[in-house]
C-alpha positions, 0 to 999 in steps of 0.5 A, a space after each residue: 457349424 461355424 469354423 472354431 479357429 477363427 473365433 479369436 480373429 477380430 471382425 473386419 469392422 473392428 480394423 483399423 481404416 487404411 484411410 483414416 490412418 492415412 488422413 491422421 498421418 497427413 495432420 501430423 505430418 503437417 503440424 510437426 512441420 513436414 516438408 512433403 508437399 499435398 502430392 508428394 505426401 499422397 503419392 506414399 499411398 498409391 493405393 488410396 491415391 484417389 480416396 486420400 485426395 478427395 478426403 483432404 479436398 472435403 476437408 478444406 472445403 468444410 474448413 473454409 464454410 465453417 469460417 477458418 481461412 485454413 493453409 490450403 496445401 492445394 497451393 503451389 508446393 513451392 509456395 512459402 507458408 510462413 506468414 510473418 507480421 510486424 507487431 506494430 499491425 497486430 490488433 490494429 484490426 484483428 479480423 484483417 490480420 486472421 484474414 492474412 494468417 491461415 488457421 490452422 485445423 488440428 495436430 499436436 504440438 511441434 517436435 523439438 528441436 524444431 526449425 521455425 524460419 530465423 528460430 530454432 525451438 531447443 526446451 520448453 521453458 514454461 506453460 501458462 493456460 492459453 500458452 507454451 513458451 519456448 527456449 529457441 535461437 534466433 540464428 541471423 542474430 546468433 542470440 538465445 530468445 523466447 519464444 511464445 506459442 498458442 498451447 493448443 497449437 494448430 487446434 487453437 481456435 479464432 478467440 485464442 488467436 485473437 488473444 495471443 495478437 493481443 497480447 503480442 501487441 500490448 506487450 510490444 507498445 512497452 519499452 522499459 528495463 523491466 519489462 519484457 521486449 517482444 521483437 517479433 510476431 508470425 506463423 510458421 508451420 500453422 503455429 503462431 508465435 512471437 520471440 521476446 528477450 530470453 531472461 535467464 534466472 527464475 520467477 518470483 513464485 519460487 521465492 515464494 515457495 522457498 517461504 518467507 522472505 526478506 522484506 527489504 529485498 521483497 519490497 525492492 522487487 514490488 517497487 520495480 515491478 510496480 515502476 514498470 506497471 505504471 509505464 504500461 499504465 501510462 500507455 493505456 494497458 492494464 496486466 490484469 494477470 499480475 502474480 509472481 510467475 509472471 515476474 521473472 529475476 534475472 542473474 543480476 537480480 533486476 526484475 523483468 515483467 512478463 506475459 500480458 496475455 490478459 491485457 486491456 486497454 483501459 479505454 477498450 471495450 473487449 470482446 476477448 472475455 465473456 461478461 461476468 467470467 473471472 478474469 486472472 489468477 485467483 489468488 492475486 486477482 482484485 474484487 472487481 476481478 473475481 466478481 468478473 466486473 470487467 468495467 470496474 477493471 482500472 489501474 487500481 486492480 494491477 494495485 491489488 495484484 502488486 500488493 498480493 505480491 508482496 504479501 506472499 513474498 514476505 510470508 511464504 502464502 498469497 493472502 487468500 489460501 483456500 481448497 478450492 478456486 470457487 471458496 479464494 474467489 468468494 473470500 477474495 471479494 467479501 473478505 477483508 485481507 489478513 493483516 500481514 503482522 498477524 502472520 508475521 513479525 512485518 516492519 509496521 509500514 510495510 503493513 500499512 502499505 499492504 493493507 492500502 493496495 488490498 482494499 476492497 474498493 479501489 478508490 481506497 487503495 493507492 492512486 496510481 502503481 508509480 505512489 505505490 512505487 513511490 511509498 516502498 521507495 520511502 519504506 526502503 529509504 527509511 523515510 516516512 510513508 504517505 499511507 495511513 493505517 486503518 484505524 481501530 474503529 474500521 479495523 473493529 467493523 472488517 471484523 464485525 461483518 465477519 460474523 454470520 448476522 451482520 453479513 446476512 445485514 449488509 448482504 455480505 456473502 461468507 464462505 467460512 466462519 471462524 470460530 471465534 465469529 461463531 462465539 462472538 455471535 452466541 456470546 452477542 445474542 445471550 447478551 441481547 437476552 440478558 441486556 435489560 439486566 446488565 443494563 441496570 448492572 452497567 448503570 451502577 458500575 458505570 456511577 460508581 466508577 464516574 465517582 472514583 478517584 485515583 487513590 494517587 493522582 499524578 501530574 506531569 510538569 517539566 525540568 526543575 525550575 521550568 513553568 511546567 514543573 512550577 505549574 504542576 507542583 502549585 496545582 498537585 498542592 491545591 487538588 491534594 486539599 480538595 481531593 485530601 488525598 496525596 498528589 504527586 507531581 512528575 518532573 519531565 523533560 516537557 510536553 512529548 514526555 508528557 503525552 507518552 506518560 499520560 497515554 501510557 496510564 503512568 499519569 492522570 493529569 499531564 500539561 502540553 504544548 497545543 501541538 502535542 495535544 492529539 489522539 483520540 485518548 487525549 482530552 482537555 481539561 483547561 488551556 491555561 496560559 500562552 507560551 511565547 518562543 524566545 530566541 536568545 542570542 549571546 551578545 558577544 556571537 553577533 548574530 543579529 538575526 534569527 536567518 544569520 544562525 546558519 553554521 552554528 550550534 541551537 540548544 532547541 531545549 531537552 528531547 521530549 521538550 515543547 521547545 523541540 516542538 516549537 523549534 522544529 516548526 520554525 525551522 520548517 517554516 523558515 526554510 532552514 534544514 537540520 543540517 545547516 545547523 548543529 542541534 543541541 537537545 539542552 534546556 536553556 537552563 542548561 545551555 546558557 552556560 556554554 559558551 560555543 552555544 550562539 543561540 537558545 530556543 526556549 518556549 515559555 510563558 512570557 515573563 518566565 523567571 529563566 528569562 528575565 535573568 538571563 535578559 537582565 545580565 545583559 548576556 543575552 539579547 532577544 531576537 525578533 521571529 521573521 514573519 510571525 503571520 505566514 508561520 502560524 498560517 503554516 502551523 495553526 497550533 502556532 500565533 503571533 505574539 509580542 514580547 513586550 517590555 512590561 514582561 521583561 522591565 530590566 531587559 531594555 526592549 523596544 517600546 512595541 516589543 519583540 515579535 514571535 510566536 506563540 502556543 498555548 499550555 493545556 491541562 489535559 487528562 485522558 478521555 475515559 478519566 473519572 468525571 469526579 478528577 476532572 471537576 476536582 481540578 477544575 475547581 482547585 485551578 480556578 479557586 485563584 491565580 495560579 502563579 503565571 502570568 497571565 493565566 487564561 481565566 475560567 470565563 476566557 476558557 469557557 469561550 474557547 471554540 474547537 477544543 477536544 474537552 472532556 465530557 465533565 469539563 465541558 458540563 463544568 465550563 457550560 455551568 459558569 
């Protein structure tokens, strides 16, 4: 019968090995950085002397047929293991620097503190996916540093070692304020490291945990980071991990670039990523990215992580927020980004500038990270932007491919479809089913709104007793008759006001300065007659000369005005600056009378009744514009013009005139107004002459090339 009481025991076989244990010791030992040489470890095993010695011998002889140079403790004991490398020879030829460097076969990581040569690892400050960074000092210096090593420690294998000289390298080309310096790269108790600046602060993903923030102080810190970028672009690195935990703020709150672990020289081929793996952090990545393109990889794609930046730095979230890294990756390339002013209330360039870094194609964002720079530069110096935002036609088609049938068309791929794509694609094939008849429906409502009139038209004209107003008034009488309806005509400061009124709807009919004809909403109905820009000089100022005006005060007409329009262009091509010159916004109506007013701008039909009194009571005399041909070559809205002395009998001009510059009045309306307003203005402008003189007739308008003509203005001109 089998002896009951030892039951319990365990078998020989399950107890643990003395020698395993013995060999596992010797590993660890080692990587915690013992000091024991091979025999003097051995010698603490008397009994497994011979077997231990044999076992570590096996082991160096399988690490070295597997390819791994490994620190051979065979060596003399006296020996120093440290392998030191200067940055400047890393990666140089990377298969000679691993020839010099032992690689280690495994252990843990090293306990702290741990000695390390010059350094003394103290914390750990941050782990990343591939690394472990370290507080340390470096005593010869006496100063605290960074110090980076290989996260798996002595188990890392040749591709990650390969990797972290890599980066070593290319962050050590970059010398810049806000960048992070590296000093020193090296292996030291079989792990490899380099010391770099130790920044003392906090990263940006803690702002970006905090929630929103400000966005002058967000677009401060994207514009430094992206100044730092573009020095490493100019060196030919590539970050390609760009996110807010590798930009740290020190106390001084200046940024400070960090981990370059996934960099790329942009002419490299590099064999340190598979083809077609994601490379860089998904959240932040740009599409070519996520699609693992890696030779689409281009100073761009740094673009698009610093654009992410920003967007989460102002809304507390990156712009792709997902539950699942597979779902951000497939929104990051298929789907437009969200615009920043639908999750927040954004200044509207900031908008834009975001919305130009996260385009999908990235020759559509910005050139270079130092434009990028550049434009937030603008942003925070109030100036004007250089980006333009998307317009509403592609904005409507980044929606449109959202909705299931058209991305199975352009072979988009969705992760995800909202609901209101969902209705919008139930509500489009219902209509598809029920086009014919709202066809026909659509065919009558649109006659009938073809034919309807405004029960009041309006038009806007100008200050009283100006052309505008004059034209406006005469014209409202005539397309009341026609129309035998009431028509109001609108006193404004000029042109600008006007444009606002007719967009706004407060107006049907609106006459303009050609330069404030624009957008897409704004049509033409006629040009209508020339306005030449006078300039009028008090005879007792003695200013002889348009350039002589340096020092003193310019009516440039009322804000709002076409001559503020005229005058600006002016001055631009003259080369005078705003402030070289006091800028009154009054009419000449208005500015005539004041005495410390040297000089009127005024933009008006020649002959114009203000004018010629003002000529005529030898106050005022006109004064030539100074190279009318290379300012109209530098505003085409603008042309050459002479005032001539038919304009202004009593006014005593040279015989061939006064040489300025000139535009041309139009009559415009929006673009969707009824057909049956347009032609009824038509035909009251042209029933006779409009008093002004010389007004472009029906036969000169009809040959006018380029112009932006409503639909039944053009049938209108095309029947003569």
């Amino acid at each position: 019968m089998p002896d009951q009481t030892s039951s319990n025991e365990p078998e020989e076989s399950d107890l643990p090995d003395p020698i395993d244990e013995a060999f596992v010791a010797y590993l660890k030992a080692r990587d915690a950085g013992g000091s024991d040489s091979r025999a003097d470890f051995i010698e603490r095993f008397p009994d497994l002397k011979s077997q231990l010695s044999e076992l570590l011998d096996a082991a160096d002889l399988i690490e070295q047929l597997a390819g791994s140079n490994v620190a051979s403790e065979n060596a003399d004991p006296a020996a120093d293991t440290r392998a030191g490398v200067r940055i400047d020879s890393i990666g140089d030829d990377l298969e000679a620097t691993l020839a010099i460097t032992p690689v280690p076969g495994e252990g843990a990581g090293p306990q702290l503190p741990f000695e390390m040569g010059d350094y003394v690892l103290e914390s750990v400050l941050g782990r990343g996916g591939m690394g472990v960074v370290y507080l340390g000092h470096q005593k010869n210096l006496d100063r605290p540093v960074a110090v980076k090593m290989i996260r798996s420690g002595v188990l890392a294998g040749r591709d990650e070692i390969k990797r972290f000289c890599s980066e070593a390298k290319a962050a050590a080309k970059l010398k810049h304020p806000n960048i992070v310096t590296v000093h020193h790269f090296g292996l030291e108790s079989g792990h490899y490291y380099f010391s770099m600046d130790y920044v003392e602060g906090f990263d940006l993903s803690k702002k970006v945990d905090d929630g929103p923030q400000d966005c002058r102080e967000a677009a401060r810190y994207v514009r430094d980071v992206a100044a730092a970028i573009h020095h490493a672009h100019q060196r030919g690195l590539l970050h390609r991990d760009l996110k807010p935990g590798n930009v740290l703020i020190d106390a001084y709150d200046q940024v400070h670039v960090t981990d370059f672990g996934l960099a790329k020289h942009v002419d490299a081929e590099s064999s340190l990523t598979n083809s077609g793996a994601a490379i860089g952090t998904p959240n932040y990545m740009a599409p070519e990215q996520a699609s693992g393109d890696h030779e689409a990889t281009c100073p761009q794609s740094d673009v698009y992580s610093l654009g992410a930046i920003l967007f989460a730095l102002i809304t507390g979230r990156p712009p792709f927020v997902t539950d699942s890294v597979m779902q951000t990756l497939m929104q990051v390339i298929h789907r437009p980004a969200p615009a920043l002013r639908s999750l927040c209330d954004a200044p509207e360039d900031l908008d834009t500038i975001i919305e130009k870094c996260l385009q999908k194609e990235p020759q559509q964002r910005y050139a270079s990270a130092e434009a990028l720079a550049e434009d937030l530069d603008r942003f925070l110096n109030d100036q004007p932007i250089k980006a333009r935002p998307r317009t509403s036609l592609q904005r409507g088609l980044d929606w449109l491919s959202e909705v299931p049938i058209f991305a199975a068309l352009i072979g988009r791929r969705l992760m995800h479809t909202s609901d209101s794509h969902r209705r919008f694609q139930s509500t489009m094939l219902l209509f598809v089913l029920s086009l014919p008849m709202l066809l026909a429906a659509g065919l009558f409502g649109a006659r009938m709104l073809h034919d309807r009139l405004p029960s009041e038209p309006k038009i806007a004209g100008g200050p009283a007793g100006d052309v505008y107003a004059e034209v406006a008034g005469e014209l409202a009488d005539r397309l009341h008759q026609a129309v035998d309806r009431p028509v109001v005509a609108i006193q404004t400061q000029g042109s600008v006001e006007n444009l606002e009124h007719l967009l706004a709807g407060d107006v049907d009919l609106a006459i303009l300065q050609a330069s404030a004809v624009r957008g897409e909403q704004v049509s033409v109905i006629a040009p209508l007659y020339y306005e030449a820009v006078h300039l009028l000089a008090r005879r007792d100022a003695a200013i002889d000369r348009f350039a002589e005006v340096a020092g003193h005060r310019v009516a440039i007409g009322g804000q709002g005005s076409g001559s503020q329009l005229a005058a600006h262009m002016l001055f631009d091509s003259l080369g005078l600056a705003e402030s070289d010159i006091e800028i009154v916004y009054q009419p000449f109506q208005q500015s005539q009378g004041d005495a410390t007013i040297p000089l009127s701008i005024a933009c008006v039909a020649r002959g114009s009744k203000i004018m010629a009194a003002a000529l005529q009571s030898q106050q005022f005399q006109l004064l030539a514009v100074e190279d009318p041909l290379n300012i109209s070559l530098d505003h085409p809205t603008l042309r050459p013009l002479q005032i001539l002395p038919a304009d202004y009998p009593a006014a005593d001009l040279p015989a061939d005139g006064i040489a300025t510059v000139g535009t041309t009045a139009f009559l415009a309306t929006r673009r969707n107004s009824p057909a049956v307003l347009v032609t009824a203005t038509l035909e009251a402008l042209y029933r006779s002459e409009i008093s002004v003189p010389r007004m472009i007739t029906r036969q000169q308008a009809a040959e006018w090339q380029g112009l932006a003509l409503h639909p039944a203005a053009r049938a209108f001109y095309e029947s003569e």
